[in-house]
Every structure is written in structure tokens, then in C-alpha cells.
VOGU-3710 file (C-alpha; in Angstrom, 3 decimals, decimal comma):
1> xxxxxxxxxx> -134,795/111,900/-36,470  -134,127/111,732/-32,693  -136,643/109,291/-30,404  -137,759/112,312/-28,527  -139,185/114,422/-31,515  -141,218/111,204/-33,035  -142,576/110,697/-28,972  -143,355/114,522/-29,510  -145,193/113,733/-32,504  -147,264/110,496/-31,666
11> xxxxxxxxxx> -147,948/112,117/-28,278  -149,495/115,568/-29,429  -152,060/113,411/-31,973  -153,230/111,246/-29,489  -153,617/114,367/-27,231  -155,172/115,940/-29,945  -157,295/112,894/-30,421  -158,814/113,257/-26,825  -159,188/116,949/-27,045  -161,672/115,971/-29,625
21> xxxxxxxxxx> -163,207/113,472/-27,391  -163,783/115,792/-24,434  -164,943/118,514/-26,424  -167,726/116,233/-27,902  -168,555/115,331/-24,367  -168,709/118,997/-22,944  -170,412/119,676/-26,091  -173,426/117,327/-25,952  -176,760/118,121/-25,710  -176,795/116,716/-21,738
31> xxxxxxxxxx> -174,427/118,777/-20,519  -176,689/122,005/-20,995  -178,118/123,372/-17,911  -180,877/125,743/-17,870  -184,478/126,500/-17,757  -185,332/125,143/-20,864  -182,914/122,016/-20,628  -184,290/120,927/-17,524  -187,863/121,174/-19,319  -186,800/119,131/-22,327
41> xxxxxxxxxx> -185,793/116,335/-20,743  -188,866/116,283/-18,190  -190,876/116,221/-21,381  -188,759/112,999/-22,259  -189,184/111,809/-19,323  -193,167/111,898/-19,274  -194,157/111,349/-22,580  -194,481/107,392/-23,256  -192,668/106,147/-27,071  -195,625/104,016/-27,308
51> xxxxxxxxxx> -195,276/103,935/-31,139  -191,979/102,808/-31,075  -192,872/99,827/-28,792  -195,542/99,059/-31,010  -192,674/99,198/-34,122  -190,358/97,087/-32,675  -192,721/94,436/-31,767  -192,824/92,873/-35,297  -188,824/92,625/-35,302  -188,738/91,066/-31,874
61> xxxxxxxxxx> -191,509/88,694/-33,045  -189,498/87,724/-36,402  -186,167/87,468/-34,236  -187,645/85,444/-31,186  -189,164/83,214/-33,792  -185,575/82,888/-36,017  -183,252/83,208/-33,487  -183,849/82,749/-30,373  -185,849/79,443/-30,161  -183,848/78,013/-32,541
71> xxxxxxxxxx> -180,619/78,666/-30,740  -182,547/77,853/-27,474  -183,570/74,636/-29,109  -180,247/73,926/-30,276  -178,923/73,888/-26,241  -182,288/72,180/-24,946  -181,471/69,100/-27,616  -178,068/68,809/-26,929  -178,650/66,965/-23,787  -180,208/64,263/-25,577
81> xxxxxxxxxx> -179,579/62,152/-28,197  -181,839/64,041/-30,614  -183,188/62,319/-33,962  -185,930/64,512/-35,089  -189,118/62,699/-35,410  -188,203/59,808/-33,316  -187,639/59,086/-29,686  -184,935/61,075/-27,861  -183,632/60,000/-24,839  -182,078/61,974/-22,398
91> xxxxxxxxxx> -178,154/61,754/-22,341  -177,104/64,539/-19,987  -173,667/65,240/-20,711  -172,708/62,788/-22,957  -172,382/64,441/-26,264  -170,024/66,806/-24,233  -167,918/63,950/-23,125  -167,705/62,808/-26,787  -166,981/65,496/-27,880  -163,673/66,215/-25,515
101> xxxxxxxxxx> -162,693/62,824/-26,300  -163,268/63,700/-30,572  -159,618/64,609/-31,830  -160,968/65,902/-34,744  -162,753/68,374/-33,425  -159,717/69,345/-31,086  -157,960/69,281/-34,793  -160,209/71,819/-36,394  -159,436/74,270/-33,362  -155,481/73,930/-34,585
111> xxxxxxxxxx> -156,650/74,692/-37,929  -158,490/77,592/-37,025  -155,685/79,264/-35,044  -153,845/79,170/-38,041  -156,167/80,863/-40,064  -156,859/83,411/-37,032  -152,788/84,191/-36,840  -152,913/84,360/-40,925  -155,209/86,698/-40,951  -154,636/89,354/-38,598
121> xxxxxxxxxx> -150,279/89,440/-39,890  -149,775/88,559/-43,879  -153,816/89,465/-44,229  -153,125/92,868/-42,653  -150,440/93,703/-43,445  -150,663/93,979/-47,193  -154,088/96,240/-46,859  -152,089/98,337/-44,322  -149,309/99,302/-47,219  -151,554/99,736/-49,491
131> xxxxxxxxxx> -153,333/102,127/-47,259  -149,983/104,074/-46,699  -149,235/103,988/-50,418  -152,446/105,489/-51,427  -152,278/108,229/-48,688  -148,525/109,014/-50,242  -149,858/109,799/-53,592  -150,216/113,880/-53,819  -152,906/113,879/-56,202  -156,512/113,518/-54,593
141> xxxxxxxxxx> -157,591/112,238/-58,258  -154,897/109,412/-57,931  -155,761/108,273/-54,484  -159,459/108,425/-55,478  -158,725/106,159/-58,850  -156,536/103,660/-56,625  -158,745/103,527/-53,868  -161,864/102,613/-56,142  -159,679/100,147/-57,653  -158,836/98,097/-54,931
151> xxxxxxxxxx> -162,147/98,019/-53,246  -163,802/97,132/-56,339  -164,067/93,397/-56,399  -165,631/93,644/-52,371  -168,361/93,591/-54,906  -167,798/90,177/-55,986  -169,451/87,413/-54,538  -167,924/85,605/-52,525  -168,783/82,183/-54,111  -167,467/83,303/-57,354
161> xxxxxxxxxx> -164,175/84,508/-55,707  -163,924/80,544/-54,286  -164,594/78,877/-57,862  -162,456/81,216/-59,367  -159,758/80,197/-56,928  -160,398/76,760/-57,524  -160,086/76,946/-61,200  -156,622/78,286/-60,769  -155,616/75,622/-58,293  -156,765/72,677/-60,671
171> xxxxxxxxxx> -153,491/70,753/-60,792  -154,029/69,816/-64,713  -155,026/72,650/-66,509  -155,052/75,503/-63,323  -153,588/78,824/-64,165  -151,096/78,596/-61,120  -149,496/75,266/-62,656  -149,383/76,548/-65,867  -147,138/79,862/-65,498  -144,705/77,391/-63,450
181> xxxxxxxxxx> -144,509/75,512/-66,484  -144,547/78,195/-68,873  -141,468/79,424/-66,610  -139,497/76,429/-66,044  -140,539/75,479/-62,686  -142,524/73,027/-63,829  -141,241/70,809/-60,889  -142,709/72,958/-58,032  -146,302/72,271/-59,989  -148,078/70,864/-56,875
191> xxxxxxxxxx> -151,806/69,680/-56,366  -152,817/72,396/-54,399  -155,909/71,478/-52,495  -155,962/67,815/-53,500  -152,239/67,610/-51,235  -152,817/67,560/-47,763  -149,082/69,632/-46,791  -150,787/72,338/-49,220  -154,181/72,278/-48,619  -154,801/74,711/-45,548
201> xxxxxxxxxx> -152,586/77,192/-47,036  -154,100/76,975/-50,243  -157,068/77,657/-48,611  -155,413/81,237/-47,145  -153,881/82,547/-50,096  -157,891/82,818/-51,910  -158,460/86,440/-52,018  -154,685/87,402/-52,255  -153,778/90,115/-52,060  -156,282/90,878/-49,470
211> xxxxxxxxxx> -156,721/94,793/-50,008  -159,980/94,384/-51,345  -161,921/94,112/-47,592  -162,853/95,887/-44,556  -159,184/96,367/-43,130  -158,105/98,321/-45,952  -160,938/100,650/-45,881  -160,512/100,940/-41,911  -156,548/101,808/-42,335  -157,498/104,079/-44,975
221> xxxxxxxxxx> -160,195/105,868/-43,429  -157,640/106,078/-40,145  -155,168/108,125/-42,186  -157,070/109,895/-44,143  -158,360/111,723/-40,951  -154,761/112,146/-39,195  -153,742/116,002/-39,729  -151,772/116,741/-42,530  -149,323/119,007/-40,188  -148,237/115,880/-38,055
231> xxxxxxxxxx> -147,193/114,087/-41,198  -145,142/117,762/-42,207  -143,727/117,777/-39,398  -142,473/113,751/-38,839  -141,159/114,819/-42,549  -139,597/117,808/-41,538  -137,734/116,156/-38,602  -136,515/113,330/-41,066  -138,595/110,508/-40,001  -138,662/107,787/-42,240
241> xxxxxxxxxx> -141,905/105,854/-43,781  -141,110/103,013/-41,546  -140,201/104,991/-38,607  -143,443/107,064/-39,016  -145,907/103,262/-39,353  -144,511/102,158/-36,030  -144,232/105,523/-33,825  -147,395/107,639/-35,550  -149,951/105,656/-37,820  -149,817/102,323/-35,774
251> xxxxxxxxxx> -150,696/104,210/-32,624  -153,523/106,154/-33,881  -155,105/103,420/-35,077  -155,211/101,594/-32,102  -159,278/101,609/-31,706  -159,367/100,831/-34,646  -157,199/97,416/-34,631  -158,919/96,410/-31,493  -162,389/96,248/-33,599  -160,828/94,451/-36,465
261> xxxxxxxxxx> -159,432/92,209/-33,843  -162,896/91,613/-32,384  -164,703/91,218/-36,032  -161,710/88,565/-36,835  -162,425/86,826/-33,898  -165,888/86,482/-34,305  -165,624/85,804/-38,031  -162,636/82,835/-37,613  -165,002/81,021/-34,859  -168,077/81,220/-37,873
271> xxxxxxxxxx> -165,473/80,029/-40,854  -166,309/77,684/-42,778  -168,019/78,850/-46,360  -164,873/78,793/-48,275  -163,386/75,206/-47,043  -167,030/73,572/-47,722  -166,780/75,161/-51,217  -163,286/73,835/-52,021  -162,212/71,082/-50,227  -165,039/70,153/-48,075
281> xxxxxxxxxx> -162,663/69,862/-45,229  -160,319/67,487/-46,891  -158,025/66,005/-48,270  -157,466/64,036/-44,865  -158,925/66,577/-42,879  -156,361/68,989/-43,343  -158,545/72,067/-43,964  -161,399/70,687/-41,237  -162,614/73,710/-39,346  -165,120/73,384/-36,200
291> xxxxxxxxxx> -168,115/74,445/-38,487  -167,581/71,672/-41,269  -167,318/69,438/-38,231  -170,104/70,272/-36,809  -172,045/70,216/-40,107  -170,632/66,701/-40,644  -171,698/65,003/-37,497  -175,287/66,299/-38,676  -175,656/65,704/-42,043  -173,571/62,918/-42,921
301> xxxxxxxxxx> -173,875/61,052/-39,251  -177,175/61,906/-38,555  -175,615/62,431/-34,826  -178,182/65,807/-34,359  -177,718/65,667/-30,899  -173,676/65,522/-31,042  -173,855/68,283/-33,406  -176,067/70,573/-31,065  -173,527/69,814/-28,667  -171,028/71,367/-30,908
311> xxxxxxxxxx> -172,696/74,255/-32,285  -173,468/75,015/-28,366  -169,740/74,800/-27,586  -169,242/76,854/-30,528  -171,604/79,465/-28,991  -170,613/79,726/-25,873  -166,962/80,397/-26,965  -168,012/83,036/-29,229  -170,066/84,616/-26,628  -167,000/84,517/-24,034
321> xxxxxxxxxx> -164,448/86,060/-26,351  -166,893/88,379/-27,576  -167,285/89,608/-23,163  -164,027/89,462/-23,165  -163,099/91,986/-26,259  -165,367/94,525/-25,200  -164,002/94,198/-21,867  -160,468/94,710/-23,000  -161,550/98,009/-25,579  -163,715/99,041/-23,081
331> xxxxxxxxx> -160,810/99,583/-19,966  -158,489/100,718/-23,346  -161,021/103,674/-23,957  -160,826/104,566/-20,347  -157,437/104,812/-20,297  -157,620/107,800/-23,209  -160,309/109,739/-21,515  -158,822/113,292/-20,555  -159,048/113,939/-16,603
//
């Protein structure tokens, strides 16, 4: 298939895909003029939601009460040396200048960009064929069987996902080091989370093969609603599986990435559950991530001011990225809006 026909292709479904957009925006119900549109939204515009004030109140009660003070608290104390019911004093900055002189917790941020680069490329990537496999499959009762399938154990809870995952890691009786030496690889039999080269990786692999989660039902979803005649036609003009992933489906689904993007990012910075679970951050700190530090300086050093500190840090950053995402999807939805 020749470069300009695929171009041809990608470019008349994302023109098709802002089409759509502009028609729902010339569409809406503010873009009607008139007599009795005018009216409507002067009615809006006088009549006060009272009700719904008096609704919300509760939930802004229950949050400010949850949330907010607590996380306000947690900044207020981390300019002292906080240990509850005693004297505090007043420290200033000083649990920030331990903590940019605490390697570990410098450590935990190497960890985590491992996990963050694991997860948005091996993570992905399997969900994304199995996305593309389903939507191959001619018979609507197949893809709906496979589908359900694969997004059956999101139903799991998580915690039993983790034990199960450590059962199968044990390095006596586990199931992993048993099929090697059922197999005759006995001498690749490792101790998976106990070994500190294996640990972190370990740690990855639980949940393999990662189709049962949000990306696969987003990549799904995404092709499910591309035309059928742009896929006849890529076909038609010989383009390969492969060749169609990188010039059609990838491009469509550009939104969508940049959420799952965001979500990751926001979801690596909050990591933690299934490292407490299985190795507790060990063995050496090889699986440490900021939150088990963080939950370490508190609990087991009774350093509650240090560990405001962090969790303040910890806030911040996720606040910044989080500015900074929008940002980015925001000026990437401009660039799609039809003139």
C-alpha cells in the first residue's frame, strides 16, 4: 500500500472525527437564537438553585472535614517537628532539607520511573493487541465472549490478585519454580521477591498479562467506534495489520492515550499497595517506592513531621504534573478544533 493512500486514510477519520465535534458544537442547545431561547436562558439566569446549594452543603461539609483539613494539616505540621500529643517545635524547613539530603527517598523516585516506563510500554502494549485481536474476530458473539473474558477478573480484588502472586513466587513450593523444575530448568529457579536483582520486576509482572484493566477497555472502546469503511478500505488498498496500528488506530486514539497517560501518572505517584503487600519495600530496598517511604518514616520512626514533609512533596508533585497534563491535552484539543 503506497504512504499516500494510508495518509488518505488516517487523515479523512480524523477529519471525520472533527466534523463530529463541530457539529455537536453548532448543534448545542446555546447556539439557538430566538425568541424563546433568549427567554430560557433569562429564566436561568433569574431563578436562584437554592436547593442545590442547600444539597451540596452536606458533601462539602463531609469533604472539608476528610480532606481538606487533613491535607491542610498535613502541610501546617510539616514545618515542625510534629509528635502528636507532645510538644512540637517549630523547624521551618528542616524536614525539607532532610529530606533532599535522604538517598532513599531519591531511590524510591528511580524505582518509580521504572514502574511508570513499565507500565505505559510492555503494560500497554499487550491490552492494545488484544484489543486489535478482538476487533478482528467477524463474529459479534466471539468478540462479545472474548471481551467478557478478559475483563472478568477486574472483578477480583486486588489484594487477592497480590497473595495469589505471592503464592506463585514462593521460592520452595511456588508454582513459577515448580514448572521450571518440572521442565528442566530447574537452575533458573530464582527467589523471586526475596532476591534483590529480581525483586522490582517481580513486583511488575503481578497482573500479567495486563488485559484485564482500564487500557484494554479504552483501546477497545476506541476501535469499536472507528467506521467499519476506513478499515475496508486500508484492506482494500493492502495495508497490513501493522501498517494499519501505526498510521490509523494509533492516531485515533490519541485523546485517548493522553488520559491514560494522565491516570498513570497520577496512579504511579500514589503506588504503593502492592509492594507493602509483598515485599514491604524490601529485600534491601529494592522495591521502596516514595509512599512506603513515607509510611516508614511515620510508623516505624515515629518522624510525623519528616513524613508530612514527604507526603507534602508528594502532593505538590502530583498537583504540578496533574497542571501540567491538562495543559498539554488541553492545547492538543485545540489543535483538532475545525476553523
Amino acid at each position: 500500500m503506497g504512504q499516500g493512500a494510508v495518509g488518505e486514510i488516517a487523515t479523512a477519520a480524523v477529519e471525520d472525527r472533527r466534523g463530529a465535534q463541530g457539529r455537536g458544537r453548532r448543534l448545542g442547545p446555546d447556539s439557538r437564537t430566538g425568541r424563546h431561547g433568549q427567554d430560557g436562558r433569562r429564566r436561568r439566569r433569574t431563578r436562584f438553585p437554592w436547593y442545590a446549594y442547600l444539597a451540596l452543603t452536606p458533601l462539602f461539609a463531609t469533604l472539608a472535614l476528610f480532606a481538606y483539613y487533613p491535607a491542610a494539616s498535613g502541610i501546617w505540621h510539616s514545618f515542625y517537628e510534629w509528635r502528636p500529643g507532645f510538644d512540637s517545635p517549630f523547624v521551618g524547613l528542616g524536614n525539607y532539607a532532610t529530606m533532599m539530603a535522604d538517598d532513599l527517598w531519591w531511590k524510591s523516585f528511580r524505582n518509580l520511573g521504572f514502574i511508570f516506563v513499565f507500565g505505559v510500554t510492555i503494560a500497554w502494549a499487550l491490552p492494545l493487541l488484544a484489543a486489535e485481536l478482538i476487533i478482528s474476530l467477524d463474529s459479534k458473539r466471539a468478540q462479545f465472549t472474548f471481551r467478557t473474558l478478559l475483563i472478568a477478573p477486574m472483578a477480583f480484588p486486588g489484594v487477592v490478585t497480590v497473595l495469589l502472586w505471592a503464592a506463585m513466587y514462593e521460592p520452595g513450593n511456588g508454582v513459577i519454580n515448580r514448572v521450571l523444575r518440572g521442565t528442566g530448568l530447574g537452575f533458573l529457579a530464582q527467589n523471586w521477591v526475596g532476591d534483590p536483582k529480581y525483586a522490582l520486576l517481580s513486583l511488575l509482572f503481578i497482573g500479567f498479562p495486563f488485559v484485564a484493566g482500564l487500557p484494554f477497555l479504552v483501546f477497545l472502546t476506541t476501535l469499536q467506534n472507528v467506521s467499519a469503511e476506513i478499515f475496508e478500505a486500508a484492506e482494500l488498498d493492502g495495508c497490513g495489520r501493522l501498517r494499519r496500528l501505526v498510521a490509523i488506530d494509533l492516531p485515533l486514539m490519541t485523546g485517548q492515550l493522553k488520559l491514560l497517560v494522565f491516570l498513570a501518572t497520577i496512579g504511579v505517584l500514589q503506588y504503593g499497595f502492592a509492594a507493602y503487600l509483598l515485599t514491604g519495600g524490601g529485600p534491601d530496598n529494592a522495591t521502596q517506592v516514595p509512599v512506603l517511604r513515607m509510611l516508614g518514616v511515620a510508623f516505624q520512626g515515629s518522624q510525623w513531621g519528616y513524613a508530612a514533609a514527604l507526603s507534602t512533596t508528594l502532593f505538590a508533585m502530583t498537583i504540578a504534573l496533574s497542571v501540567v497534563i491538562v495543559f498539554v491535552r488541553r492545547r492538543g484539543d485545540a489543535d483538532v478544533r475545525p476553523l
